[in-house]
N, C-alpha and C positions, 0 to 999 in steps of 0.2 A: 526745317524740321516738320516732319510730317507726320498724323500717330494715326491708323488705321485699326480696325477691331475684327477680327471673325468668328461665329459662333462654334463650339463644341455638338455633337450630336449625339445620340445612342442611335441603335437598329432596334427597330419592330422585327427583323425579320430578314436574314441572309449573309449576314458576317459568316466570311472562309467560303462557303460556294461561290460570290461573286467574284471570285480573282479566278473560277473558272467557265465566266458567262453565264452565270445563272443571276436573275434579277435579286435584288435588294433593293429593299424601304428606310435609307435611315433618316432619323428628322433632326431638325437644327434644335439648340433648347438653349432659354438663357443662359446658358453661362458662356464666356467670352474670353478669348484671348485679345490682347492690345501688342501693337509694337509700332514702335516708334524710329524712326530711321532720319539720322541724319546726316548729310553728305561730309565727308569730311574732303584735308586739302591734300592727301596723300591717298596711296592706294590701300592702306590697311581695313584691318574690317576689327572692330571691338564692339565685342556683345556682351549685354546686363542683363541677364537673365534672374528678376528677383525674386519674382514667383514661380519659376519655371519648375522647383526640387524645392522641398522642406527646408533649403538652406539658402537657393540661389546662389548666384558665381558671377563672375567678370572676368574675361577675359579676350588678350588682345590678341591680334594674329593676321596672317597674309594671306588667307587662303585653304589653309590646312588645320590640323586639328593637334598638331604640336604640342600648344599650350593648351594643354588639357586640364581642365581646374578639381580642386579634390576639393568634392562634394559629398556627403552623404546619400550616393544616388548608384546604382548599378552602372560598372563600366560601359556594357552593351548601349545601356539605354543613354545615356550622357555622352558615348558616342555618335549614336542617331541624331541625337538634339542638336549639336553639334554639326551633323552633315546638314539635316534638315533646315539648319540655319546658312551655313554655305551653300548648297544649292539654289535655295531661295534668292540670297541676293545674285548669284550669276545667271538666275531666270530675269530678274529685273537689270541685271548690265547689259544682257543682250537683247528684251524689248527696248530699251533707250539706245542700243548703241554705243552704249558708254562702256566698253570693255575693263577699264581701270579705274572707277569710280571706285571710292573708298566711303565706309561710314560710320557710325557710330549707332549701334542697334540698342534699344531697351523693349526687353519684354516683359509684362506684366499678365498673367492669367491666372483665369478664375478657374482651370480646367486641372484638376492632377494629371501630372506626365504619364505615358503611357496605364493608364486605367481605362482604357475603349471607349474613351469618351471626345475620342478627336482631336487631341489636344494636339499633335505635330500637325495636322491639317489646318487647323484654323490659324496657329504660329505660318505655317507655312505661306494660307491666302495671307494673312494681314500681311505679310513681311515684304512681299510681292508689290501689293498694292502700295503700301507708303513708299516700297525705295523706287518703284516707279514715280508716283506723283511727286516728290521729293527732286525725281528729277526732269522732273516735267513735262510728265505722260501719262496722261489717263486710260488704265485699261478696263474693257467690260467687262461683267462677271464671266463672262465663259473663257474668254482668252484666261483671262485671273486660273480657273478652274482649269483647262488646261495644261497651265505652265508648272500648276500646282501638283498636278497631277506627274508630270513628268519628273518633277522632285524625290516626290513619295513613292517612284519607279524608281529615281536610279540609285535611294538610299534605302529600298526594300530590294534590291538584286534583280528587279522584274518582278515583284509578286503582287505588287501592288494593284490594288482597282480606282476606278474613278470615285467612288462612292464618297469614302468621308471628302473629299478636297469639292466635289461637285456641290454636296449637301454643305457645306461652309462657306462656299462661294456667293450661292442661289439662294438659301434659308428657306426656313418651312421643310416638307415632306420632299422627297422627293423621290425617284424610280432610276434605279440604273440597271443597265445590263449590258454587258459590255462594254460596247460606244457611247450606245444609246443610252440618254440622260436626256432626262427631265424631270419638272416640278409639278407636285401633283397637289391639281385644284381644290376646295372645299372639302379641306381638310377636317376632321368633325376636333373640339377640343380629346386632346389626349390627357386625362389625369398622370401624368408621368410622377414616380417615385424612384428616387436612385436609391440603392446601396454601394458605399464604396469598403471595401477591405484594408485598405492604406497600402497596397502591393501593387502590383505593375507584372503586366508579364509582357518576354522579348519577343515581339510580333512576327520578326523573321524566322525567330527559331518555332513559332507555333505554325504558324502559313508552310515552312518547309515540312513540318510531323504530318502535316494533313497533308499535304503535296507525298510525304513517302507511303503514306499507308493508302490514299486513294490509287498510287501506282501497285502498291502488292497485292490489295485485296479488292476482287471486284466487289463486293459490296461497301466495301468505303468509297467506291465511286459513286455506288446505286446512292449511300446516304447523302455524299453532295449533292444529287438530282433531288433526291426526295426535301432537303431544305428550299433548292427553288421549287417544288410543289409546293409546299407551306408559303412560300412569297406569292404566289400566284393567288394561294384560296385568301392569306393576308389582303391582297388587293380589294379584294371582291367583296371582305368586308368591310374593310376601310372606307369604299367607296359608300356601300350601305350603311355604314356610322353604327356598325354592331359591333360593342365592344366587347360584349361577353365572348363569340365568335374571336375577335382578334386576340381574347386573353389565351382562348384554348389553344388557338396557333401557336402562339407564344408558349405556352408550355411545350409543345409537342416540339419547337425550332429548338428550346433548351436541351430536350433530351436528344436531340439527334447531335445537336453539338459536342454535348458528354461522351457519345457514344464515338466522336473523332476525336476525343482526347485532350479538348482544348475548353473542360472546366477545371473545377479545384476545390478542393474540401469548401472553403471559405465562400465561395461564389454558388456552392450545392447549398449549401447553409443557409446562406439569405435566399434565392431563388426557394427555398421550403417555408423559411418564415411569411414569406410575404405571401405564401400559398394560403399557410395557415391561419392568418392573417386575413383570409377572404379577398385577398387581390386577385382583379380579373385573371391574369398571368401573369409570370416575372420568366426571366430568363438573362443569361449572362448576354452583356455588350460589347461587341469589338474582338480584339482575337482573342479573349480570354488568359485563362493562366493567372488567374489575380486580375484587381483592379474594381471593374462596377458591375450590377446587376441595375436591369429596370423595369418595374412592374406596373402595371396599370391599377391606381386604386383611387377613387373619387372619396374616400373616406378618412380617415388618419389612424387607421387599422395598419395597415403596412410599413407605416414611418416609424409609429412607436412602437412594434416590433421587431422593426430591424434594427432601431436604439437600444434593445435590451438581448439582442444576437449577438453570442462571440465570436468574433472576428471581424465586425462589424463596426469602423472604427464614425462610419459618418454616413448620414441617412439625410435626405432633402428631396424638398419637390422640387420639378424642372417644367418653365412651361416651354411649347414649342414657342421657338423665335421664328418668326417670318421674315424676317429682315438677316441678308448674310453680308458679306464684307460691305464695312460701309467705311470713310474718312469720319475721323472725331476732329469738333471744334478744339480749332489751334489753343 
């Protein structure tokens, strides 16, 4: 038995452009997914999923997604959870070579399911790392982050980017653009605030709405470019530790977001509270459609106004984690 953990992230700055080469900043932040993998003596696979949904599930199965558990959870999205857990262990049966290796998964996160906060990536690294070392293989984080990556390719259709699985993998800040990944040094503290809405939106079907409208209308392509401008002039302050500068971005990344159709009443609401609020910037995280918002505010102006916004089910700080997939004491 082996239990491995990888952290959740938000973006500063590039969710939906990056799946068409344009850079993104997103950073790792305490909260964590865990899983736990143990070999079993047959080929089956059964997953505990306790924290994964409001309700958690169990169930056993060979491969497929057959036994499908009734949970209080969106079909699309429980399907995902689902692949993203099958994929994962047949990334770790083929770095071992163990083609029929069976086991017994539990997962435990701190992360709500799909709310743009990474929660299938970090499920994904951890799940990777235990059912490999589990069976007697230690991979580095970038192999981890590639294998991760090709998960959240083949249960996103291809729309996938490297980003959240790279930033879960590595921890801390990091910069992708297409291939190209890495982790970006001297990082200044980020006062990070979340707002989450207690919703979830279906990432395929929002990645595909921005993929139909960047094909019909040239300027919903121009506004993909224009979010990697806002990552570029993001860099520039980030690297400068001006956070007033990263908050404006940050607004400005929010509205070009809205303006591809991948906010929501709920996620406009907090992203204004937290304005109101005097936070540097807020703006929606991950593919949007429901789920979280994250503002920059060194104050407790923004939390307890997003504690007293409707729709607004749960408000917390998040510091950046530096530290990504790691093995937890047996």
């Amino acid at each position: 038995m082996v239990t491995s953990s990888a952290p959740g992230k938000v973006y500063l700055f590039g969710e939906h452009a990056v799946v068409y080469g344009e850079p993104a900043v997103p950073c790792a932040i305490e909260r964590r997914a865990s899983v736990t993998a143990t070999l079993r003596d047959d080929e089956a696979l059964r997953v505990d999923a306790g924290d994964l949904t409001l309700d958690g599930f169990t169930v056993e199965y060979s491969g497929d997604t057959a036994g499908t558990p009734d949970v209080d959870v969106e079909q699309p999205l429980l399907e995902a959870a689902m692949g993203y857990v099958n994929e994962a262990i047949e990334q770790a049966r083929d770095a071992t070579g163990r083609p029929d290796a069976g086991f017994d998964v539990h997962i435990d996160s701190a992360i709500p399911l799909g709310a743009g906060l990474g929660s299938s990536a970090a499920v994904v690294v951890a799940a990777i790392d235990a059912a490999t070392r589990e069976l007697g293989v230690t991979l580095d984080s970038e192999e981890i982050a590639d294998r991760a990556y090709q998960v959240e390719r083949a249960v996103q259709d291809g729309e996938a980017s490297r980003a959240d699985t790279f930033c879960s993998a590595m921890g801390g800040a990091v910069r992708v653009e297409g291939d190209d990944c890495r982790r970006l040094d001297a990082v200044p503290n980020l006062p990070f605030v979340i707002g989450y809405d207690g919703g979830s939106g279906d990432t395929g079907a929002l990645v595909s709405g921005v993929r139909g409208l960047r094909e019909e209308y040239d300027f919903a392509a121009d506004t993909v470019e224009a979010i990697g401008d806002v990552v570029r002039r993001g860099e520039d302050a980030l690297a400068d530790e001006d956070l007033d500068e990263l908050g404006r971005l940050m607004d400005f990344n929010h509205g070009l977001l809205a303006a591809l159709g991948v906010s929501s009443r709920s996620l406009d609401a907090m992203v204004w509270a937290a304005r109101d609020a005097d936070a540097r910037g807020a703006k929606l995280t991950g593919a949007g459609g429901g789920g979280c918002i994250v503002a920059l505010d060194d104050t407790d102006g923004t939390e307890t106004a997003l504690r007293y916004t409707p729709g607004c089910e749960d408000a917390f700080r998040a510091e950046l984690d530096t530290e990504g997939v790691q093995v937890e004491d047996r």
